[in-house]
OpenMM code with the backbone's topology and positions (N, CA, C; nanometers):
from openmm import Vec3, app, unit

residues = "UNK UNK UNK UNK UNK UNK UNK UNK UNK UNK UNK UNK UNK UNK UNK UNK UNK UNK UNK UNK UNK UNK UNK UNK UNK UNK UNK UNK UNK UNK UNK UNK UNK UNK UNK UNK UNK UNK UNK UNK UNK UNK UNK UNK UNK UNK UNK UNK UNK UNK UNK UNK UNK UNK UNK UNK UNK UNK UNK UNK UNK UNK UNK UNK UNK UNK UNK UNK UNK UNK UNK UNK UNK UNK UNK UNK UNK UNK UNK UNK UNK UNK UNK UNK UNK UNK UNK UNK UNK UNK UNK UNK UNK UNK UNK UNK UNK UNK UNK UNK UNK UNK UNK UNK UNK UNK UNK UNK UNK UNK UNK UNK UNK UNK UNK UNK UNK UNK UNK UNK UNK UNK UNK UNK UNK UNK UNK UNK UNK UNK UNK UNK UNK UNK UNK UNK UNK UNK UNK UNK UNK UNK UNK UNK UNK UNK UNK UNK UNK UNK UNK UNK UNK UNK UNK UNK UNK UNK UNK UNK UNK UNK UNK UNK UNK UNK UNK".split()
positions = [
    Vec3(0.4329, 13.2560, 8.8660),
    Vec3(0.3844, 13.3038, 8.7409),
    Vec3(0.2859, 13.2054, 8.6793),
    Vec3(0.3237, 13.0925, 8.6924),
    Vec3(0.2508, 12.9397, 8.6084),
    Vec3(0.0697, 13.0002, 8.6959),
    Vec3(0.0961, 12.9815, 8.8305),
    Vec3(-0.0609, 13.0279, 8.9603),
    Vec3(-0.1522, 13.1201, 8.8248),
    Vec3(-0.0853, 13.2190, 8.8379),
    Vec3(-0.1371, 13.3532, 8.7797),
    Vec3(-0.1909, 13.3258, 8.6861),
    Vec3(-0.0953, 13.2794, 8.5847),
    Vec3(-0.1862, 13.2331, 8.4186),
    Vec3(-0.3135, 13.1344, 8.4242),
    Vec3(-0.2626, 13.0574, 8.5558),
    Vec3(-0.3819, 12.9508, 8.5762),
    Vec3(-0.5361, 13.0263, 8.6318),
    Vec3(-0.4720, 13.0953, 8.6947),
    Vec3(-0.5970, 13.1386, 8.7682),
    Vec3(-0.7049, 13.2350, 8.6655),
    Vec3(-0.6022, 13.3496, 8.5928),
    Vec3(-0.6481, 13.3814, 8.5108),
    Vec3(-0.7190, 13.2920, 8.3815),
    Vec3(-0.6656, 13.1865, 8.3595),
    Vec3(-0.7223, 13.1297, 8.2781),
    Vec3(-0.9092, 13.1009, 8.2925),
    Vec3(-0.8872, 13.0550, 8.3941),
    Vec3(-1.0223, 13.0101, 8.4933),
    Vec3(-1.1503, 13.1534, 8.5297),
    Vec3(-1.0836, 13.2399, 8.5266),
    Vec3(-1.1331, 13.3379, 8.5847),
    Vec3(-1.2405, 13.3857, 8.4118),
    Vec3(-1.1067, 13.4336, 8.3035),
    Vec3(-1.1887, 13.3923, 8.1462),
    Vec3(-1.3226, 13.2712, 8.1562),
    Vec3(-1.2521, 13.2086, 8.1981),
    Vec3(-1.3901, 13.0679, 8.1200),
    Vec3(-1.4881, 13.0822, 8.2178),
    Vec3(-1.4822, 13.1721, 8.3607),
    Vec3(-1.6062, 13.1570, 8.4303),
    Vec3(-1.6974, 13.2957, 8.3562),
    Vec3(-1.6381, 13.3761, 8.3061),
    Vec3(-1.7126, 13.5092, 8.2462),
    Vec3(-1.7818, 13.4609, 8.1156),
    Vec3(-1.6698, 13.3700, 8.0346),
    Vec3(-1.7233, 13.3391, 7.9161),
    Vec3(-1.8845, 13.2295, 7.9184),
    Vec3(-1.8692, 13.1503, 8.0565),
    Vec3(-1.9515, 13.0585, 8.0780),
    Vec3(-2.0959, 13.1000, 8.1223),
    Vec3(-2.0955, 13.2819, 8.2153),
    Vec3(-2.2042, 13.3209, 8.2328),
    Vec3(-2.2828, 13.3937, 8.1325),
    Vec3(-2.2082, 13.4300, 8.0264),
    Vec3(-2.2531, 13.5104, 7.8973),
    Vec3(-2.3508, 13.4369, 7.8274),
    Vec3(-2.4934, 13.4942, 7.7834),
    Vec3(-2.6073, 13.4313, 7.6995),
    Vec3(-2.4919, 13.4113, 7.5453),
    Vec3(-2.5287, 13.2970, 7.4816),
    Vec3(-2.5171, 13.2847, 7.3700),
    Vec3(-2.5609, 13.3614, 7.2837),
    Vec3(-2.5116, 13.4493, 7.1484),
    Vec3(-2.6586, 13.5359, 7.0943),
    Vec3(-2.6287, 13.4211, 6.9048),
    Vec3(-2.7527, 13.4486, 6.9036),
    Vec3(-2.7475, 13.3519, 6.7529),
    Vec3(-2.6931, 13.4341, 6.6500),
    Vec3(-2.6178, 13.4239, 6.5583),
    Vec3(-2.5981, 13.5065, 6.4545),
    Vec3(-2.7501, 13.5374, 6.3783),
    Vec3(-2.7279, 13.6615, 6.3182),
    Vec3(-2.8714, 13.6974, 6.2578),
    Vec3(-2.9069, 13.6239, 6.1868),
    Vec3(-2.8019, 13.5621, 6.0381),
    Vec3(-2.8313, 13.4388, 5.9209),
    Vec3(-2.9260, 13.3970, 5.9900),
    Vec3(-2.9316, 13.3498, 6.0867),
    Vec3(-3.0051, 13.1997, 6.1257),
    Vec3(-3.1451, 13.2927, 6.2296),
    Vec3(-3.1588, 13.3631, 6.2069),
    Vec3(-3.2953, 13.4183, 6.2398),
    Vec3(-3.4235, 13.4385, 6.1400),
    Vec3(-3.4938, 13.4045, 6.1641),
    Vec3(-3.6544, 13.3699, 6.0104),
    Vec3(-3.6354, 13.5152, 5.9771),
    Vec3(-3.6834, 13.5641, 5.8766),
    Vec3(-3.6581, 13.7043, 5.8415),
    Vec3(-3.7600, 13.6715, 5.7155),
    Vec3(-3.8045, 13.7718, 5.6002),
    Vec3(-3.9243, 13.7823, 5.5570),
    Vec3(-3.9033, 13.6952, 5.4209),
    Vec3(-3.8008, 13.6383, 5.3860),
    Vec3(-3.7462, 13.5484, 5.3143),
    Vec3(-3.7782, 13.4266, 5.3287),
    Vec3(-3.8326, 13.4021, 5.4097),
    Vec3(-3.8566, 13.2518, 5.4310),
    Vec3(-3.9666, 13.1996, 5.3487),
    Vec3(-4.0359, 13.2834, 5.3213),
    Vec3(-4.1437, 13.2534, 5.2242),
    Vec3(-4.1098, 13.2382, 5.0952),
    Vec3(-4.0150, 13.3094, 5.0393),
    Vec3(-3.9911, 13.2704, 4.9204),
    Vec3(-3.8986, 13.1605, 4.8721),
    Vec3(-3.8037, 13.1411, 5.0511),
    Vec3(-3.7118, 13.0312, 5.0231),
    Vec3(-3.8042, 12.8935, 5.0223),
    Vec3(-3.9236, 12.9003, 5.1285),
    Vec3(-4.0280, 12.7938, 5.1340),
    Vec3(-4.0911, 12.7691, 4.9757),
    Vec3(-4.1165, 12.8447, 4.9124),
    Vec3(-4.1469, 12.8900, 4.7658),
    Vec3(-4.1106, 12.7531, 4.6868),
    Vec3(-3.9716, 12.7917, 4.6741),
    Vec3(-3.8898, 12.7680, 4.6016),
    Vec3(-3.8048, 12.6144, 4.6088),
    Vec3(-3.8349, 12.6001, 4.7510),
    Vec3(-3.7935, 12.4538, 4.7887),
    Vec3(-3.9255, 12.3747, 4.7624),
    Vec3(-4.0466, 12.4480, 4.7820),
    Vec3(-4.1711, 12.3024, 4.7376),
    Vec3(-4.1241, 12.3446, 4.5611),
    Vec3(-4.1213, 12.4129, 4.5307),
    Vec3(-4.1292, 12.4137, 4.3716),
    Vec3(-4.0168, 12.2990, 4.3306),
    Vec3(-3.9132, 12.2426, 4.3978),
    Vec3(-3.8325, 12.1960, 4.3875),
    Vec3(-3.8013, 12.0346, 4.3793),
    Vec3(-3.9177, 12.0779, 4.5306),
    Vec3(-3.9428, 11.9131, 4.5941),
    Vec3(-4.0809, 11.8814, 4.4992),
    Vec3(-4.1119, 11.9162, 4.4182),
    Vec3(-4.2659, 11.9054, 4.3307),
    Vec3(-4.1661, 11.8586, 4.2506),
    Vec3(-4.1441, 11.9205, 4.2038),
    Vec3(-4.0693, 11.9205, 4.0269),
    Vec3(-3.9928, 11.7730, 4.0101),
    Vec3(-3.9033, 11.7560, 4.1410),
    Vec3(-3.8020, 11.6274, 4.1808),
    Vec3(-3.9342, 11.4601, 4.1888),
    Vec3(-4.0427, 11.5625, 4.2599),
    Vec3(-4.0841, 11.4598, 4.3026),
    Vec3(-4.2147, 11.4179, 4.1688),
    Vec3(-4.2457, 11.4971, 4.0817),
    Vec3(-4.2655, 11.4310, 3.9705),
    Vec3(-4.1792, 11.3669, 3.8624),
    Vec3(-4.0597, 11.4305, 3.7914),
    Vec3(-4.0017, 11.4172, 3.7449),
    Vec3(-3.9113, 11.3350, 3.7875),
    Vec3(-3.8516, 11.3126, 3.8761),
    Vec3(-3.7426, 11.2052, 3.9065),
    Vec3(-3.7647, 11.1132, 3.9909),
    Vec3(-3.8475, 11.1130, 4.1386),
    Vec3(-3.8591, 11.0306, 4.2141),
    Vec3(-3.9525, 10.9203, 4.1835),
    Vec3(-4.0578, 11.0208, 4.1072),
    Vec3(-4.1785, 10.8835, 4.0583),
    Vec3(-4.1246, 10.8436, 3.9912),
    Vec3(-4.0842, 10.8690, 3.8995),
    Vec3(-4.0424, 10.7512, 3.7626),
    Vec3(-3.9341, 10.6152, 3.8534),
    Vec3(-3.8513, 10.6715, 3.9074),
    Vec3(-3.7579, 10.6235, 3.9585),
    Vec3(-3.8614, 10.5228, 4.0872),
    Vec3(-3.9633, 10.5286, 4.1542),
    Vec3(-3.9961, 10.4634, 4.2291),
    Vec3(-4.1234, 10.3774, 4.1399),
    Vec3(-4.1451, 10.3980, 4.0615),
    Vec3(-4.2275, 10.3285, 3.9318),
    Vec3(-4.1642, 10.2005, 3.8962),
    Vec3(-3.9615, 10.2205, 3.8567),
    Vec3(-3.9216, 10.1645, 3.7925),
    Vec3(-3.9077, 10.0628, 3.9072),
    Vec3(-3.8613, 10.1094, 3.9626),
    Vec3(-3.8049, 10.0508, 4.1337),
    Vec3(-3.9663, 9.9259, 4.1531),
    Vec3(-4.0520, 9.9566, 4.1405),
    Vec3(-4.2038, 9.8716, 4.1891),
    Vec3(-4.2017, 9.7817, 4.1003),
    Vec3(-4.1787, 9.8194, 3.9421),
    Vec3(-4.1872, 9.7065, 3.8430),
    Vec3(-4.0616, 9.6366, 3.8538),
    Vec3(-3.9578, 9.6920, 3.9247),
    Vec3(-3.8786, 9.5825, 3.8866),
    Vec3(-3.9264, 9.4755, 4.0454),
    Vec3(-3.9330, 9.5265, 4.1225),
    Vec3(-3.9809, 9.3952, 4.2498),
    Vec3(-4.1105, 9.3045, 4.2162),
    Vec3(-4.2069, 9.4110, 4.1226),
    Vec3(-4.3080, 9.3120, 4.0508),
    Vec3(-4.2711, 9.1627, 4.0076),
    Vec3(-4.1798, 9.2226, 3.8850),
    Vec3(-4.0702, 9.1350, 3.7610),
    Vec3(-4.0283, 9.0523, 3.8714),
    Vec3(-3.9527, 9.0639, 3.9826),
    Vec3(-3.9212, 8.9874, 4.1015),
    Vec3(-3.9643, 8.9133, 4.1771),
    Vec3(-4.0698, 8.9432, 4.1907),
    Vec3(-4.1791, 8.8610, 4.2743),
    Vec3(-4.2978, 8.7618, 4.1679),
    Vec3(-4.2754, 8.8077, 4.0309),
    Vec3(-4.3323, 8.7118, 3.9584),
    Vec3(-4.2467, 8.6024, 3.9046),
    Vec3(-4.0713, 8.6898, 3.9014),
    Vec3(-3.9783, 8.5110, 3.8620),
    Vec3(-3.9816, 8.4628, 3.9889),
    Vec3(-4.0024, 8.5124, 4.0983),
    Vec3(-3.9503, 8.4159, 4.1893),
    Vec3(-4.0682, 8.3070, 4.1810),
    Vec3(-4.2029, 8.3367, 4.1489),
    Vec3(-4.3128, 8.2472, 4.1411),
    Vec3(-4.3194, 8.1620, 4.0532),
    Vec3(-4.2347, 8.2211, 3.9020),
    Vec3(-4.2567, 8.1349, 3.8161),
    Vec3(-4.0971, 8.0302, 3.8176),
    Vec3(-4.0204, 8.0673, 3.9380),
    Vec3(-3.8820, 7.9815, 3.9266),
    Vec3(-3.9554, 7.8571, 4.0402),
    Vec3(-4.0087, 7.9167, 4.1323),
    Vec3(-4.0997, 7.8453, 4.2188),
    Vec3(-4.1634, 7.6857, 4.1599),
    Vec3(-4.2517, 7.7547, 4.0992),
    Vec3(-4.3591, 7.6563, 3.9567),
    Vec3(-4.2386, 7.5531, 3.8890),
    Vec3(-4.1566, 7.6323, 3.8163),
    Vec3(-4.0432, 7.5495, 3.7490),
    Vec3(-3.9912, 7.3624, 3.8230),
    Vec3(-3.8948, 7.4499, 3.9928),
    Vec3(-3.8487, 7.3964, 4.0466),
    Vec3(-3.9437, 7.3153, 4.0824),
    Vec3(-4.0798, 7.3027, 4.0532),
    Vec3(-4.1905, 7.1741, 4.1456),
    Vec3(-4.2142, 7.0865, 4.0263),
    Vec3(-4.2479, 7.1474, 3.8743),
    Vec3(-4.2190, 7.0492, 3.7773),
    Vec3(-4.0970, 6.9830, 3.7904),
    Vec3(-3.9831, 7.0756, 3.7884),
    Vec3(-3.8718, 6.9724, 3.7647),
    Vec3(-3.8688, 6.8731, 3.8467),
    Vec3(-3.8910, 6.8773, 3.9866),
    Vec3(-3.8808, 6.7369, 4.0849),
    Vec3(-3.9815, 6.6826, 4.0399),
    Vec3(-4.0980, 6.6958, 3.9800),
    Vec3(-4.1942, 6.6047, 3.9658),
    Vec3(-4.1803, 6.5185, 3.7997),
    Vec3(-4.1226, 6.6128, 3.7417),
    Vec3(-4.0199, 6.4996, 3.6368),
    Vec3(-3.9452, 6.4513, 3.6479),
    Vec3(-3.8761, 6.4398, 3.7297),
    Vec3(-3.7216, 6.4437, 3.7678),
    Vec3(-3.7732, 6.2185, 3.8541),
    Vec3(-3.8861, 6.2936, 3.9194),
    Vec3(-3.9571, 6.1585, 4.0512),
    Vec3(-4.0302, 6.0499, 3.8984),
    Vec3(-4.0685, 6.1187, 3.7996),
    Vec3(-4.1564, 6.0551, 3.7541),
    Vec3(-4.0189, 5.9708, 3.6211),
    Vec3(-3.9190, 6.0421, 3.6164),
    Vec3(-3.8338, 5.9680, 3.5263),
    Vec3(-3.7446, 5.8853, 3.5974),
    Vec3(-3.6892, 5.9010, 3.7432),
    Vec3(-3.6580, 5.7610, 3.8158),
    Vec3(-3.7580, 5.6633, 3.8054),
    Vec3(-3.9250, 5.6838, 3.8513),
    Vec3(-3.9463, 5.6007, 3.8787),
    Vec3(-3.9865, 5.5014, 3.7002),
    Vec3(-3.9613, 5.6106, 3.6022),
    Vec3(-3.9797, 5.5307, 3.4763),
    Vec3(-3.8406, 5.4344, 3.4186),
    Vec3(-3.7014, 5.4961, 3.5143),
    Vec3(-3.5983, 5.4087, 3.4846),
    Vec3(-3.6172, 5.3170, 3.5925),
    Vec3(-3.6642, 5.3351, 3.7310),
    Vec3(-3.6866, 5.2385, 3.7927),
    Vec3(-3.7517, 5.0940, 3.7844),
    Vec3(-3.8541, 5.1754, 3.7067),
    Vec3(-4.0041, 5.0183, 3.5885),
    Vec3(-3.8705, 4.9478, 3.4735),
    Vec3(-3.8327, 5.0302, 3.4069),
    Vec3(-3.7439, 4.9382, 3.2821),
    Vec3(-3.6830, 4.8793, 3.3482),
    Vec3(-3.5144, 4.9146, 3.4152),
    Vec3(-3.4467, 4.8199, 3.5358),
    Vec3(-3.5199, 4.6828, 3.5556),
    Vec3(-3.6067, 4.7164, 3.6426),
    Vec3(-3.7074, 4.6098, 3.6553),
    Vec3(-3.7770, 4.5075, 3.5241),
    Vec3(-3.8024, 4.5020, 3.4382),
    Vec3(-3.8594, 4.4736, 3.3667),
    Vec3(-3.7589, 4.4260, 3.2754),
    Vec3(-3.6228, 4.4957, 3.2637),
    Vec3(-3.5116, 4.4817, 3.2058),
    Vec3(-3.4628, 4.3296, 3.2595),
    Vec3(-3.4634, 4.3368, 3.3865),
    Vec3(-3.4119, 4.2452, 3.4592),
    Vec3(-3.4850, 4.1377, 3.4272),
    Vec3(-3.5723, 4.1320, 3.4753),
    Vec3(-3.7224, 4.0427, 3.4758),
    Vec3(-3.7396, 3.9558, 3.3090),
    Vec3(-3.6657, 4.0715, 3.2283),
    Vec3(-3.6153, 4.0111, 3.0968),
    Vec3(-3.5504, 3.9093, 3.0345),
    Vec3(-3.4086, 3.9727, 3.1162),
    Vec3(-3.2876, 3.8927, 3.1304),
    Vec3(-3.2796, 3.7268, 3.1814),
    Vec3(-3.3778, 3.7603, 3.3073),
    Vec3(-3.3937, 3.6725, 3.3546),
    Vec3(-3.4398, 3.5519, 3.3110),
    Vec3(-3.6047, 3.5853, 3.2176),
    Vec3(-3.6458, 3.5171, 3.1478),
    Vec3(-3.5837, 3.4557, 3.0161),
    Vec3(-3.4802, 3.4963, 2.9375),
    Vec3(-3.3923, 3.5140, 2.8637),
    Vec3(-3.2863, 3.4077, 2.8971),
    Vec3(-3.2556, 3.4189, 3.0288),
    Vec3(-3.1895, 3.2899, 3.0754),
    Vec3(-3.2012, 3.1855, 3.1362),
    Vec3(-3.3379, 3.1633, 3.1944),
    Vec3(-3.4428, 3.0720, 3.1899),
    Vec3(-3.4428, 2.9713, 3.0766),
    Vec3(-3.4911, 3.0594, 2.9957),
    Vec3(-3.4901, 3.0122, 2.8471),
    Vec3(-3.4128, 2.9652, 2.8116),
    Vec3(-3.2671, 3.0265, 2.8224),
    Vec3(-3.1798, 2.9396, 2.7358),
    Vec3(-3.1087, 2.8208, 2.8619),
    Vec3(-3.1576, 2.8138, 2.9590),
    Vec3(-3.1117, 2.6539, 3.0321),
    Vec3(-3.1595, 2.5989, 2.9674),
    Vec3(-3.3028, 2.6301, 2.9462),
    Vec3(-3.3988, 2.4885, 2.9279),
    Vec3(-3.3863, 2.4834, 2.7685),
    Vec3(-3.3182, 2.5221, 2.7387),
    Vec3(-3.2660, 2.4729, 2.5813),
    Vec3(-3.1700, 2.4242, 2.5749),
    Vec3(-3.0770, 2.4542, 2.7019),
    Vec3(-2.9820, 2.3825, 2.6743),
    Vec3(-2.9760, 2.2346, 2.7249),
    Vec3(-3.0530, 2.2389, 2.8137),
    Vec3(-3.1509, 2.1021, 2.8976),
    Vec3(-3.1921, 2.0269, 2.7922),
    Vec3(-3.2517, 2.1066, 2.7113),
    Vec3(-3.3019, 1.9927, 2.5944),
    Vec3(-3.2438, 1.9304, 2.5018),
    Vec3(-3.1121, 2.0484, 2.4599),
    Vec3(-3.0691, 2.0009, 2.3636),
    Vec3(-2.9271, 1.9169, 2.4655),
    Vec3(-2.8700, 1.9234, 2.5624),
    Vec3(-2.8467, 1.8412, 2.6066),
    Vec3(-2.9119, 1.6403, 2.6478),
    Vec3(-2.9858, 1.6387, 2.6503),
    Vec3(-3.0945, 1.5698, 2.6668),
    Vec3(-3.0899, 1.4923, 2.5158),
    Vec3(-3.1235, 1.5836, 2.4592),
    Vec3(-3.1295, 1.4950, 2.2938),
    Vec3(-3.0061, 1.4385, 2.2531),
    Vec3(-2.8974, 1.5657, 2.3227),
    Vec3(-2.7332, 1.4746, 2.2539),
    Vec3(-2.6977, 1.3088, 2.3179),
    Vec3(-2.7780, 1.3392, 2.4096),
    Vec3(-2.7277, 1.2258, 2.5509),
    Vec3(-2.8136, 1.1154, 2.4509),
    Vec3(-2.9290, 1.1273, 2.4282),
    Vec3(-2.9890, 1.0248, 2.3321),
    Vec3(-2.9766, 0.9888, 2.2208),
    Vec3(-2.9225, 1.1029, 2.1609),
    Vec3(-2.8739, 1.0389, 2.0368),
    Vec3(-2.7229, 0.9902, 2.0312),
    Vec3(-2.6547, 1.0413, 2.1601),
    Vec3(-2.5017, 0.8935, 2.1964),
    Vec3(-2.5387, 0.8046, 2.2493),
    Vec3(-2.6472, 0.7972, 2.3391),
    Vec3(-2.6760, 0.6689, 2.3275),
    Vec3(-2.6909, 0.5649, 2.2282),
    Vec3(-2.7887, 0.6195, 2.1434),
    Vec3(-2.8468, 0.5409, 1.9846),
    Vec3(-2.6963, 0.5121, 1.9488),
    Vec3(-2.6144, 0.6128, 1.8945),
    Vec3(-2.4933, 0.5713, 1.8480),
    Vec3(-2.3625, 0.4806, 1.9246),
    Vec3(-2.3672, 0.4905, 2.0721),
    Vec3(-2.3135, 0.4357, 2.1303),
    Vec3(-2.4104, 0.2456, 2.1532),
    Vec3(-2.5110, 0.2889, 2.1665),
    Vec3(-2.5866, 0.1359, 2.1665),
    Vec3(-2.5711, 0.0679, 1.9935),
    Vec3(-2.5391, 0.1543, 1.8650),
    Vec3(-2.4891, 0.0942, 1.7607),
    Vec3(-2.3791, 0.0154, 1.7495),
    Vec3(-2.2609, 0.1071, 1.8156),
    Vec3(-2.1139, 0.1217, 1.8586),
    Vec3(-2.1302, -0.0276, 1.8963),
    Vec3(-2.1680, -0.0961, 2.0242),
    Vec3(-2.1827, -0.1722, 2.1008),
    Vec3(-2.2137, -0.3278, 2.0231),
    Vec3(-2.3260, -0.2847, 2.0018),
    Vec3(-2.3949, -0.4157, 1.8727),
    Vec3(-2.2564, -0.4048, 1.7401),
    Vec3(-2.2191, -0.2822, 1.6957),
    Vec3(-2.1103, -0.3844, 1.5615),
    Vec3(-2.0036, -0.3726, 1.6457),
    Vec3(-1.9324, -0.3335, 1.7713),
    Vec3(-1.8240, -0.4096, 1.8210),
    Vec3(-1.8732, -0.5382, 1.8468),
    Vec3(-1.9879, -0.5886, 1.9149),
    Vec3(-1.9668, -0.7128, 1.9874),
    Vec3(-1.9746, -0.8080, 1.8435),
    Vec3(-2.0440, -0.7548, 1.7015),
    Vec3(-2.0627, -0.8345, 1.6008),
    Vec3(-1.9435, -0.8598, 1.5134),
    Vec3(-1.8255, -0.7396, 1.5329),
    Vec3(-1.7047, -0.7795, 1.5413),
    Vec3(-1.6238, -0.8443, 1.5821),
    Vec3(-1.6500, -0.8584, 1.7287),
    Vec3(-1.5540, -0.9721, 1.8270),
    Vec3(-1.6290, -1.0918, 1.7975),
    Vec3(-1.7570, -1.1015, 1.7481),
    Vec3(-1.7582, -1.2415, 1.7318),
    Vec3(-1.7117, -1.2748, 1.6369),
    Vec3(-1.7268, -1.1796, 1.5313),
    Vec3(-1.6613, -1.2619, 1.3657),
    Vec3(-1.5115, -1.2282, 1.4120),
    Vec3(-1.4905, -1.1404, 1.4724),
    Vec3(-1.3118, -1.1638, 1.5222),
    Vec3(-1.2954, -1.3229, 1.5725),
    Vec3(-1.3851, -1.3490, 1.7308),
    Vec3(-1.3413, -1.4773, 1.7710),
    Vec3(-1.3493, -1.6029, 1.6607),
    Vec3(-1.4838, -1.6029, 1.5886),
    Vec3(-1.4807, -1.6541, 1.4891),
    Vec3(-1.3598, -1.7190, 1.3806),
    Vec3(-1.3414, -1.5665, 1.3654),
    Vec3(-1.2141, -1.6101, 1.2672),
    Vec3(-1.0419, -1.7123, 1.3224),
    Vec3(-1.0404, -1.6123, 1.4427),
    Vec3(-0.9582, -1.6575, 1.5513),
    Vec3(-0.9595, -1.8110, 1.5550),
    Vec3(-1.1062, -1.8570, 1.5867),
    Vec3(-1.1209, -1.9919, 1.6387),
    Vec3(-1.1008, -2.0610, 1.4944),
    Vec3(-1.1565, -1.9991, 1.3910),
    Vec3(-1.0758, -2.0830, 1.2681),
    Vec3(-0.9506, -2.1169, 1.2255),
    Vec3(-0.8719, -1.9720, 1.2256),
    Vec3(-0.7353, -1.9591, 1.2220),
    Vec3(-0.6368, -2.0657, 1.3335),
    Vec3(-0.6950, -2.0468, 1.4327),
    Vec3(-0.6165, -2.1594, 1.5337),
    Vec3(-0.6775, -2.3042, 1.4929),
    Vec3(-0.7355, -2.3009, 1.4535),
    Vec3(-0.8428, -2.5064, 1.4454),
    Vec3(-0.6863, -2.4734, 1.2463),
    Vec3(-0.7291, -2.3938, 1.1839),
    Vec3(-0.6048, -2.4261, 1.0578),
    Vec3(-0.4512, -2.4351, 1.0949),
    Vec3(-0.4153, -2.3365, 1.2230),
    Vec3(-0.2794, -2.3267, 1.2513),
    Vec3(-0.2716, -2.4796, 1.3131),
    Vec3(-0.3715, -2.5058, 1.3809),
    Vec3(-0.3592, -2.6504, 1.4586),
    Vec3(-0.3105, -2.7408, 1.3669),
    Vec3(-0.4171, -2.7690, 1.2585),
    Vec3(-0.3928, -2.8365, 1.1662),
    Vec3(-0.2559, -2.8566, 1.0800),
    Vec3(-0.2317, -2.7361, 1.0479),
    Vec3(-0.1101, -2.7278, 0.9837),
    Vec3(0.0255, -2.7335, 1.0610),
    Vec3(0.0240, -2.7467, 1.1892),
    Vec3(0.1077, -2.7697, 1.2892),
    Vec3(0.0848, -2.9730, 1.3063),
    Vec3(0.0244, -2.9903, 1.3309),
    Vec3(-0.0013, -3.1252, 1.3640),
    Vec3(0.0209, -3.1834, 1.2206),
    Vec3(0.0096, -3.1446, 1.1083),
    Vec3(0.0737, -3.2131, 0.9659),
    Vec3(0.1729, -3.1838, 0.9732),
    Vec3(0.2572, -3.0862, 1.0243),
    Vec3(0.4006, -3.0687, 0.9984),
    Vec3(0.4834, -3.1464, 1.1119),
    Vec3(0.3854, -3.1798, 1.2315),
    Vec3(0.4666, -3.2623, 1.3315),
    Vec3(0.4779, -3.4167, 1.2717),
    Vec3(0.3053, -3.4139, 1.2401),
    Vec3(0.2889, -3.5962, 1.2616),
    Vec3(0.3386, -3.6401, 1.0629),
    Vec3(0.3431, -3.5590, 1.0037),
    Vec3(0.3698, -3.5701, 0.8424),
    Vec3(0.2929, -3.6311, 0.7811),
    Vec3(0.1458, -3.6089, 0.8146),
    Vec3(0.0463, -3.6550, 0.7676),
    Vec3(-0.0741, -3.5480, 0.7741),
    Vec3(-0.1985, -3.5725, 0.6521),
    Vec3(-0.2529, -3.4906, 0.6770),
    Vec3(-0.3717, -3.5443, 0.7827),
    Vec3(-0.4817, -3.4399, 0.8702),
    Vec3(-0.5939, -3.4611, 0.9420),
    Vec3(-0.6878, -3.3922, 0.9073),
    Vec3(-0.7686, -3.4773, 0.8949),
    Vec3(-0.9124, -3.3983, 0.8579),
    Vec3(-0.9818, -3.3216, 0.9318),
] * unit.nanometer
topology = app.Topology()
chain = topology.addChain("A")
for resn in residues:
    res = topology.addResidue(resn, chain)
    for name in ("N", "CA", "C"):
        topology.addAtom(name, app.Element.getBySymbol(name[0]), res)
């Protein structure tokens, strides 16, 4: 039974396979086409003034608008590096000059302190070469006195030994 249905099956699809296709009528041109042609340019006119131009107008100015920031972001971005180069190299000059400042600044103050070192050293000297002259003018009126005090202690020792006085 399964043969039979098979065969028959086959036997359908070889009849169906030699049969011309026929088109349904819809789809045959018929005297309508002219007015459907009509009616579709009236359509594609109407669209294509009214909506597509405007719309491809807006569409052009805006890539215009686009193509002129990108020129004027362009322009921007070449000032900015060229301010950008010209204000390193203006912190680069101060730095420099800053330094070059400093430097001089402390230059300066060695050699002041050189000097005024220099002057202290001379004027302890002066005071130390004073120092010197009234110590030694001290130790002499010290020895001085000393050598008196002992020539009187002598004296007054040698009267108290010998019980007489010496001149």
């Amino acid at each position: 039974m399964d043969e039979r249905l098979f065969i028959k099956f086959f036997e359908n699809a070889f009849k169906i396979a030699q049969t011309k296709p026929q088109m349904p009528d819809f789809l045959l041109p018929d005297k309508s086409i002219f007015v459907l042609w009509f009616i579709f340019m009236a359509v594609f006119m109407a669209l294509s003034r009214w909506v597509i131009g405007p719309t491809l107008e807006i569409i052009e100015k805006r890539r215009d608008n686009t193509d002129h920031l990108k020129e004027t972001t362009e322009k921007l971005t070449q000032e900015t590096k060229t301010i950008l180069t010209q204000y390193e190299d203006a912190m680069a000059k101060a730095r420099l000059e800053a330094s070059q400042a400093r430097e001089a600044l402390v230059s300066q103050a060695r050699e002041e302190e050189r000097k005024m070192i220099a002057f202290v050293r001379v004027q302890n000297e002066e005071v130390m070469g004073k120092l010197k002259v009234d110590l030694d003018h001290q130790k002499k009126e010290a020895l001085l006195k000393l050598k008196q005090y002992s020539q009187e202690l002598a004296r007054d020792m040698v009267t108290k030994i010998l019980e007489r006085k010496v001149a």
